[in-house]
Structures are given as C-alpha cells and as structure tokens.
TORTORFI-783683 format. One line per 8 residues: number of its first residue (from 1); their letters; for each residue x, y, z of C-alpha. Coordinates in nm, 3 decimals, decimal comma, padded with zeros to 5 digits. Example, Ala and Ser with C-alpha at 12.3 -4.5 7.8 and 13.67 -1.06 7.14 Angstrom:
1 = AS = 01,230/-00,450/00,780 ~ 01,367/-00,106/00,714
END
This chain:
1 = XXXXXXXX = 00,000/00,000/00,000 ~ 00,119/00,353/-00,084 ~ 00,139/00,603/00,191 ~ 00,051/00,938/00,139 ~ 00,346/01,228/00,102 ~ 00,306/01,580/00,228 ~ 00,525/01,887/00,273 ~ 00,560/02,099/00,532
9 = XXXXXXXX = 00,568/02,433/00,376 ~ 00,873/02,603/00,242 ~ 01,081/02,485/-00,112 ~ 01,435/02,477/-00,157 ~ 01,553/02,822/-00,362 ~ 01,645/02,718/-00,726 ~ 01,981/02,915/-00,900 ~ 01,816/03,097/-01,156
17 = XXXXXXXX = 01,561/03,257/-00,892 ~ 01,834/03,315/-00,556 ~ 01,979/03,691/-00,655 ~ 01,607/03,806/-00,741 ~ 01,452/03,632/-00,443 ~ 01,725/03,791/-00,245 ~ 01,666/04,174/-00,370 ~ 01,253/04,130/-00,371
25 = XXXXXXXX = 01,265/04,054/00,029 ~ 01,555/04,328/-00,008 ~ 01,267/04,560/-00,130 ~ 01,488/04,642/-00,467 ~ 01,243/04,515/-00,646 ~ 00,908/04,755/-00,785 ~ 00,575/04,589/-00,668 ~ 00,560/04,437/-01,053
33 = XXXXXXXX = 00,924/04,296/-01,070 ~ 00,846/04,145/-00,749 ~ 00,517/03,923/-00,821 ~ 00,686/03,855/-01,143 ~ 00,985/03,684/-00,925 ~ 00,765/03,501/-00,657 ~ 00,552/03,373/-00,937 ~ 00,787/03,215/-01,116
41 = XXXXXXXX = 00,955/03,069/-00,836 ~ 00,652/02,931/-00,721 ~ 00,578/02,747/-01,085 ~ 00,963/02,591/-01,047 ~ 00,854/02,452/-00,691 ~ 00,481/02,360/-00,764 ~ 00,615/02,167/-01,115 ~ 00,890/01,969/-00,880
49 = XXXXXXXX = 00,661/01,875/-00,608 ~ 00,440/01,674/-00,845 ~ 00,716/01,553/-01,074 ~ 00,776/01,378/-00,737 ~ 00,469/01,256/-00,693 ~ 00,408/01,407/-00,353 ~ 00,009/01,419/-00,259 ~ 00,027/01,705/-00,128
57 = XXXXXXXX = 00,265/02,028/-00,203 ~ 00,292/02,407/-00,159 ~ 00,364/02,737/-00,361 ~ 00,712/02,713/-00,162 ~ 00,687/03,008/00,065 ~ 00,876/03,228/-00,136 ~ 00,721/03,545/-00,024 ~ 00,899/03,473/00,282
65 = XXXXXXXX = 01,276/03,546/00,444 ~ 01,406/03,265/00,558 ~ 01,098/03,113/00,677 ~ 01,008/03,396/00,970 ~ 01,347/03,625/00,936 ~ 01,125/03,882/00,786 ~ 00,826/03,894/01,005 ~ 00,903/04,174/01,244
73 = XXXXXXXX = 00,847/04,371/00,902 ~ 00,485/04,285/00,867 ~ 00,408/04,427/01,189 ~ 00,356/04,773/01,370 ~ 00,392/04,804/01,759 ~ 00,708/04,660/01,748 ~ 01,081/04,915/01,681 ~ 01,388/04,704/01,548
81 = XXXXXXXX = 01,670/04,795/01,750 ~ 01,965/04,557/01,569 ~ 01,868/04,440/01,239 ~ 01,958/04,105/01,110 ~ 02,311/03,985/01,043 ~ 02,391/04,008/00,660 ~ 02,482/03,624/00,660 ~ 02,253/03,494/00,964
89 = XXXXXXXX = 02,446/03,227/01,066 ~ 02,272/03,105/01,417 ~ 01,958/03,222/01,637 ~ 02,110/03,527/01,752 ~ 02,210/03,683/01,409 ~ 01,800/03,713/01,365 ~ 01,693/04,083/01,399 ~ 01,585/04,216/01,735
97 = XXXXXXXX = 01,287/04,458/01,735 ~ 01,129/04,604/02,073 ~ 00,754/04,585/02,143 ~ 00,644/04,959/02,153 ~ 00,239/04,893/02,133 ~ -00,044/04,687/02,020 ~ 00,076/04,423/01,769 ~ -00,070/04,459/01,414
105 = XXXXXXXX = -00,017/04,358/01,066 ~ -00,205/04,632/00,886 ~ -00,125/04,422/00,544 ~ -00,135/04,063/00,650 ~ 00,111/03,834/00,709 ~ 00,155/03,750/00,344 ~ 00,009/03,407/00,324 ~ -00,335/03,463/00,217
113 = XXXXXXXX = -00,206/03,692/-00,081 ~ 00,107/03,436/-00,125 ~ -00,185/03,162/-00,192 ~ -00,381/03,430/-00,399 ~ -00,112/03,474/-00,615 ~ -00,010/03,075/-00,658 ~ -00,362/02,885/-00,647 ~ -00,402/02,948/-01,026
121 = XXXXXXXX = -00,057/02,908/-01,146 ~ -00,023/02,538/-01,362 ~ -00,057/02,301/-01,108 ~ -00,228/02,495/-00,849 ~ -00,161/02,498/-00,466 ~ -00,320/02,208/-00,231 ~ -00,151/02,324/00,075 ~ -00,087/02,614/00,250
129 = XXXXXXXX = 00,110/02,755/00,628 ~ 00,051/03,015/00,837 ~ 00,331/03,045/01,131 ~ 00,229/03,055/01,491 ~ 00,153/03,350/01,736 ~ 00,510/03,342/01,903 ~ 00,665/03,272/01,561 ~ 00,486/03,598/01,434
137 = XXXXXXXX = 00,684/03,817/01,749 ~ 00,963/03,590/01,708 ~ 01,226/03,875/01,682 ~ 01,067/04,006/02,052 ~ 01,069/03,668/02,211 ~ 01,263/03,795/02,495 ~ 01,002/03,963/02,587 ~ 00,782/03,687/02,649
145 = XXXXXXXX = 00,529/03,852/02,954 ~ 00,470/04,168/02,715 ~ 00,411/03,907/02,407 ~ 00,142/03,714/02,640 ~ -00,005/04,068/02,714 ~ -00,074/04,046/02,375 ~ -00,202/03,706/02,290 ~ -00,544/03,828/02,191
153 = XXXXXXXX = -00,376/04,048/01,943 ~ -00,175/03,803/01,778 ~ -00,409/03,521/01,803 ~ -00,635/03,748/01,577 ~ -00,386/03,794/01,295 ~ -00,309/03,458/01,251 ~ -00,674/03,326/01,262 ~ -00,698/03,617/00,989
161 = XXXXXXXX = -00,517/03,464/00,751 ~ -00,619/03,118/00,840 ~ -00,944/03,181/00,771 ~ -00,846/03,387/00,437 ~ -00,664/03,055/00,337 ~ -00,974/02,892/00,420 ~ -01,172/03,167/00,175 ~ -00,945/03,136/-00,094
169 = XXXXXXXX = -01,022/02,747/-00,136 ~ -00,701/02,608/-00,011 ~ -00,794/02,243/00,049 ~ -00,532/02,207/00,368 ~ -00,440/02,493/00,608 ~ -00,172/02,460/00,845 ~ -00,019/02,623/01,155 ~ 00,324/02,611/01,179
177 = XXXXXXXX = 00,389/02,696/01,538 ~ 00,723/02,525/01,653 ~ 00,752/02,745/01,975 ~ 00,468/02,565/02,102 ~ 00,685/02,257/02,086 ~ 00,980/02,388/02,199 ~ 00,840/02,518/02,502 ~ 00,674/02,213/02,637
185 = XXXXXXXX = 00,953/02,037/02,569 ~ 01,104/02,242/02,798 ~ 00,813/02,299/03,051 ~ 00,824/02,640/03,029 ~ 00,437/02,567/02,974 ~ 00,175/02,277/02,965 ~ 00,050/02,094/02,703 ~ -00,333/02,252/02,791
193 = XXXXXXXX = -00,191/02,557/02,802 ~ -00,020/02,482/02,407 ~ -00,381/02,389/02,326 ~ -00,550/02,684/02,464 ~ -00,331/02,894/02,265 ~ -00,365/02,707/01,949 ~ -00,727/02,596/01,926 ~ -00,843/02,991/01,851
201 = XXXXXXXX = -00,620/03,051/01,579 ~ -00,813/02,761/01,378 ~ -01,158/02,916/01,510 ~ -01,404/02,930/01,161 ~ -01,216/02,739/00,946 ~ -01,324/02,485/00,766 ~ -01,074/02,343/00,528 ~ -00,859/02,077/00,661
209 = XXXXXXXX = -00,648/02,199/00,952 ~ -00,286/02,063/01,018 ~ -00,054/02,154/01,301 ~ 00,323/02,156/01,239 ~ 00,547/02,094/01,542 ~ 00,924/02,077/01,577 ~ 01,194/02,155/01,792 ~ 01,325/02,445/01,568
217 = XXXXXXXX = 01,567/02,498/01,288 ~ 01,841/02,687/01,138 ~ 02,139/02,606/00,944 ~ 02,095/02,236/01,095 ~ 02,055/02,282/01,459 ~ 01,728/02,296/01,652 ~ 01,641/02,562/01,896 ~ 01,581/02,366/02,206
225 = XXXXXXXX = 01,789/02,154/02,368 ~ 01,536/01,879/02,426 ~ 01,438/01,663/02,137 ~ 01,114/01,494/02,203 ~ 00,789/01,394/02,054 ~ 00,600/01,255/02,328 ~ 00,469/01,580/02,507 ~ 00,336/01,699/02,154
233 = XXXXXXXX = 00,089/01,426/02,198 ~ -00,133/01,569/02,513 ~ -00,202/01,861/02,302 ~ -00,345/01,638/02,038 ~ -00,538/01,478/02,310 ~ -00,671/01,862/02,422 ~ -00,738/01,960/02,032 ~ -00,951/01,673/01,941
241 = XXXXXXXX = -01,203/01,795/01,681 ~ -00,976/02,084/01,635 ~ -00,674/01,966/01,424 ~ -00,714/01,714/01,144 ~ -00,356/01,637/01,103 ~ -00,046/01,654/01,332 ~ 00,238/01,709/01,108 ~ 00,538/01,665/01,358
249 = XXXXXXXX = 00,871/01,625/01,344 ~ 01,007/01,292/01,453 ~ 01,342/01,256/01,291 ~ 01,585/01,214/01,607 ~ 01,659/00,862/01,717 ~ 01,525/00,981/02,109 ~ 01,183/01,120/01,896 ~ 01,139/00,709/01,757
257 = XXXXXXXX = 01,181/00,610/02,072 ~ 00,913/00,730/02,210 ~ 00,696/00,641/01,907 ~ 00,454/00,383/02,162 ~ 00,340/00,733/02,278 ~ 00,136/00,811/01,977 ~ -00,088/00,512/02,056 ~ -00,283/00,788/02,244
265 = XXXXXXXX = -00,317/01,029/01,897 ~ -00,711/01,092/01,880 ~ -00,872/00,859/01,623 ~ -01,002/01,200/01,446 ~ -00,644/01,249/01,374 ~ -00,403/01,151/01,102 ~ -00,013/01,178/01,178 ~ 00,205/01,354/00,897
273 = XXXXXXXX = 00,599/01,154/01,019 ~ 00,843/01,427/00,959 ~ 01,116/01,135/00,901 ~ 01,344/01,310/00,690 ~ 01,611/01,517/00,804 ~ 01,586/01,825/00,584 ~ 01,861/01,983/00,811 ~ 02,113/01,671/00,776
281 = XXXXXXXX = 02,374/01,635/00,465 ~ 02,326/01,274/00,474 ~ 02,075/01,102/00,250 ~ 01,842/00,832/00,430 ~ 01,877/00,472/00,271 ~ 01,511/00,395/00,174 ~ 01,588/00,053/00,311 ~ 01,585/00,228/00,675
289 = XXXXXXXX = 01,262/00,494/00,524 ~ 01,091/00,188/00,497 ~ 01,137/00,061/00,836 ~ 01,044/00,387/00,989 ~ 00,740/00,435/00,750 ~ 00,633/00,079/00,852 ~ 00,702/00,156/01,241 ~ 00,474/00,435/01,252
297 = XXXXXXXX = 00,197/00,285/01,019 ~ 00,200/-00,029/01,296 ~ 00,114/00,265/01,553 ~ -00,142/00,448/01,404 ~ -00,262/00,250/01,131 ~ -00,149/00,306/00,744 ~ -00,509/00,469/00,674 ~ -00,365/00,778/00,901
305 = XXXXXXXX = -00,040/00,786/00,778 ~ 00,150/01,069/00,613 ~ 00,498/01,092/00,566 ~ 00,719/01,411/00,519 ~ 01,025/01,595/00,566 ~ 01,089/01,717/00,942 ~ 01,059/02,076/00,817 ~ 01,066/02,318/00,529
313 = XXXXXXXX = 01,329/02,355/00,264 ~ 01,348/02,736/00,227 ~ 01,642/02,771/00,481 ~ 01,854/02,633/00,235 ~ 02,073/02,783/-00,094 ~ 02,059/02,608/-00,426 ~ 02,399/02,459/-00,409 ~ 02,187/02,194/-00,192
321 = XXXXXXXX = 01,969/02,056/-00,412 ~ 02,095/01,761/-00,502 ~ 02,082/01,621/-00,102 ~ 01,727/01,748/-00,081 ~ 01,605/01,585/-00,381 ~ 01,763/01,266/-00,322 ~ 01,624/01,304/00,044 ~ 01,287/01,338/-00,100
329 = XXXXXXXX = 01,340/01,080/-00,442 ~ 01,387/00,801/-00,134 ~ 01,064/00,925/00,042 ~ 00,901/00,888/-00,266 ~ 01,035/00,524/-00,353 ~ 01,003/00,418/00,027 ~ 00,600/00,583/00,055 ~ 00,590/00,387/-00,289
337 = XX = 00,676/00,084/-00,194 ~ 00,588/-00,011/00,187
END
C-alpha cells in the first residue's frame, strides 16, 4: 500500500531565482518585478513537487525570508533595535525589534495573498502555512510577559489569515507553530496551556487543519535543547475535533523512541511523520525509510499515515539541491513501496 506524502511548507531556492529572491525581500524590487519573481519561483517549486509525486505540495513560501526572518516587518507596535546579520548564521544573528504597542499587521502576514497569487498558477496549490503566534513576534521573544499581554492580538492575525486561506479554497491549512513545541519540551508551559493557545487561531475554518510541530531549525541545529515527541501528543489529546492532522517532526533517534506514545493520537487524527532530516547532509537509505514508515503505520494504522520531511526547505541555498532531492526521491520510492 502507498502512503501518502506531504510537505511541510517552504521549497528549496532554485539558481536561476536566488539573486532576485534575495533583492525582492531586499525591497529592490518595484511591486511588478516582485510578483513577477515570486511567481515564477513558485511554478519551479509547484512543477517539482508533483514531478515527485508528492500528494500534497505548496507554492514554496517564497514570499517569505528565511521562513520567519522577515516577520518583524509585517508588523507595527514593534521598533527594530539591531537588524539582522547580513549572513545569519545562528539564532542570535536574527533581527531584534522592541515591542512599543499593540501588535498589528495592517497588510497581513503574506500568506493569504502568497496563496492568492499561486492557487491558479499550472498546477495549483493544495496546501498552505501560516506560522504561529510566538513565531509571528519571534524577533521580541525575549520579551515573552509583554508578548502574552498580547495574545489576543496576535491570536487574531493569525486566525486572519487562516481563515483567508480557508476563503481562498485552499484544500489544507496549516499552523506552523514550533515554539509551542519547543516550550513544552522544555516545561516552560503545559500541554493545555499549548492547546488553549492554538485551538483559537483555527476558530471558523473549515478546510482541513494541520498543526506543524518541531523543535526548531536553522542552518541544521534545533532551537531547544530537548528533542522529544511525546509531550506533543497531550495537546493532540486537548485539540480533538480541532486539528485534522499533526504534522510533527520525529526525525531524532530519542523522537522514535518514544513512538509507543502516539498510541494515544485521537482517532479524528491523522499523523504527517516528519522522518526526513531536511537539516542533515546525509541522504536516508530507503531501506531504513521503509522501516520507519512501517514503524509508525503499525502505531497508528497506514489509513492515518503521512509521511514528510521534518521541516521546510526554504532555509537552504541552491547549491543543496541535489541532497534534498535525493532526500525526498527516497521518500518517494520508500512511501511507494511499503
């Protein structure tokens, strides 16, 4: 039996499209030059997802920096006071912005008109993100007691464009909110408390709703310093009738061993494995894709099954596409041929 395939969100940046990706979020670009750019890296991405075969694939996020570098500049209330290192190399080259009011995005967040633009390209769009509230003040996140002053505020913006997704037609909407893992990974707060925080952002929509939860990535190396699974799944158990599909990551050799805990996933759900290592430089045998794919279908049953990369592509530069698509060619042949 075939398994189903999904993406998280983001592509991987192809050569031809890298300089004028790079001066469009660089605002060097006029309003025109600029849609002309994200369109046609979106028909590149869209054309290469289902030349794979995957079931389920994105526009590739190209209206965004570096996955959620470039947020801080879709909101008001908040003052940058160091800007973002011109190579980021690790979490604290990101930009740094103060919160100086009431957290607003007067134009969006940019996925709603990002699926606007790329639902009637040749191939369409079947899948779209939206990141989290904490990802959305991630350049303030040391200011975590003013950012919870403000949950209301950001809970509304992202429910916005969740429910303009929803609007649009997008068949799957999903909320891509790897703080929340992080954090209970840590216990810096419960998994009810995750829940509570997530369930209004999906509030009125009625597409099909997927969560995406990781432990954080950039340039290869998570955020937290815990790398579990197994917490994620009480706030499944709290968002039952909420969330359709729990895309998580579960890449590390500690995350598959703790794989008996998803025994407890609600039957409403279906569980999108994140078994590739888009951050890793080595290419998983699809001998060992298959064991994996046939662990987790033994769990939750092959009907509920999705398998995906751990994460999005769009961190990385072109010079490593050849990893990523041979990551994703054995994903393919492994999904294929369980």
């Amino acid at each position: 039996m075939a398994v189903r395939t999904t993406v998280i969100g983001s592509w991987w940046p192809y050569p031809e499209d890298e300089t004028d990706l790079a001066r469009c979020h660089a605002g060097k670009l006029s309003a025109t030059e600029g849609e002309e750019v994200l369109k046609r890296a979106a028909t590149r991405a869209i054309a290469e997802q289902k030349s794979l075969g995957l079931t389920e694939w994105t526009g590739g996020e190209y209206h965004t920096d570096n996955f959620i570098m470039h947020m801080h500049a879709c909101l008001t209330g908040v003052e940058v006071d160091k800007p973002q290192a011109e190579d980021p190399f690790d979490y604290d080259d990101l930009a740094h912005a103060r919160i100086t009011g009431k957290l607003e995005a007067p134009n969006g967040l940019g996925y709603a008109a990002a699926y606007r633009r790329e639902k009637n390209l040749p191939g369409g769009v079947n899948k779209a993100a939206v990141v989290g509230l904490y990802e959305v003040a991630v350049s303030a996140m040391d200011q975590l007691p003013e950012i919870q002053k403000q949950h209301a505020n950001l809970t509304a913006l992202v429910n916005r464009e969740l429910r303009a997704l929803d609007a649009e037609g997008c068949p799957n909407v999903q909320l891509d909110a790897p703080f929340f893992g992080v954090l209970v990974n840590v216990g810096a707060i419960t998994a009810k408390q995750a829940a509570d925080l997530i369930a209004p952002c999906f509030e009125g929509v009625k597409a099909t709703k997927s969560l995406h939860l990781c432990n954080g990535n950039l340039k290869g190396r998570p955020v937290s310093g815990v790398l579990r699974c197994a917490p994620w799944v009480e706030i499944l158990t709290h968002l039952d009738g909420v969330v359709d599909i729990a895309a998580f990551e579960v890449k590390y050799y500690s995350q598959w061993n703790e794989r008996e805990a998803f025994r407890q996933l609600p039957k409403s759900m279906s569980l999108a494995a994140g078994i590739v290592d888009e951050g890793s430089y080595h290419v998983e045998p699809v001998k060992k894709l298959r064991e994996r794919i046939g662990g987790w279908a033994a769990l939750v049953g092959e009907e509920r099954l999705w398998i995906s990369p751990s994460c999005g592509f769009g961190r990385h530069t072109a010079r490593d596409i050849p990893i990523l698509r041979a990551k994703m060619e054995n994903m393919m042949e492994a999904a294929r041929t369980l």
